[in-house]
N, C-alpha and C positions, 0 to 999 in steps of 0.2 A: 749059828746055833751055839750053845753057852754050854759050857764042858759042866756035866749036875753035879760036880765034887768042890768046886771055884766060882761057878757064876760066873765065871769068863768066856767070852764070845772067843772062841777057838778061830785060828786063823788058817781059811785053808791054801792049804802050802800048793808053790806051781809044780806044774809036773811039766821040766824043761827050762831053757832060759828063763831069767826074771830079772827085773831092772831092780837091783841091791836097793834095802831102805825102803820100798817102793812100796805102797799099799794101799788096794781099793775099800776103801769102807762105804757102806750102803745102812741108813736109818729107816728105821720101820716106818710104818706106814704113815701112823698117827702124829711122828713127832712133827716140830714146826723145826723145819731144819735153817731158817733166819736166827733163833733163837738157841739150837747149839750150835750154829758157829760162833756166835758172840760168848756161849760160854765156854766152847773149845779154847776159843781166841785169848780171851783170861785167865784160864787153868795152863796151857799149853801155847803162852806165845811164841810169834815165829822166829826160827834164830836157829843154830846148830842142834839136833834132830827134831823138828819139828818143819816143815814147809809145806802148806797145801799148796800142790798147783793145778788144779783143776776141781772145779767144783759143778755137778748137775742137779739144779732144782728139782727139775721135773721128774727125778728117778731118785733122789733125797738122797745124793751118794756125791763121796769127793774123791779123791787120790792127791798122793804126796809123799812126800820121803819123814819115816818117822823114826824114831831113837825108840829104847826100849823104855823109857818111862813115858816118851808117850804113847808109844803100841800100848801099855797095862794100864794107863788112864781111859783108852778107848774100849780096850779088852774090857773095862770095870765099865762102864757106860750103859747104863739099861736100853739106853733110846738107838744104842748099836745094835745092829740084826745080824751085821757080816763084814767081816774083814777076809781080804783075799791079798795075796803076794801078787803084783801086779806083774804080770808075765810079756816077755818080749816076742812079740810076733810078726809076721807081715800080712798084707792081703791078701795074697796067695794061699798065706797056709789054714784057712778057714775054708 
């Protein structure tokens, strides 16, 4: 959801461990998320803050360890719905 003073997709923060850098992003519904990653890929190529490692079509969401200019390139991203702090867990503790 977008803080109405910034137009920035607000990140919601873990509550407990979190893997540092680490962030789930999830695109709305509509976008063709083939078509931002190619333009993620050229705004923000991969290299020191920037790495997607794991990308899911089918729910139009990735994770990856990101630096703060590209956290506020995605934070600025209309086709962004949700950034989350990607939190450490096990199978047990769900």
């Amino acid at each position: 959801m977008a803080d109405q003073e910034t137009n920035l997709v607000e990140i919601d923060r873990a509550n407990g461990p979190k893997v540092e850098s680490s962030y789930l992003v999830g695109l709305k519904d509509d976008v063709d998320m083939s078509a931002f990653m190619r333009r993620f890929g050229e705004a923000c190529p991969p290299g020191p803050g920037t790495e997607v490692t794991n990308n899911w079509l089918y729910i139009k969401g990735f994770c990856g360890t990101f630096g703060d200019e590209t956290l506020h390139f995605l934070q600025s991203c209309p086709e962004v719905d949700t950034i989350s702090e990607n939190v450490i867990g096990s199978v047990g503790s769900f």
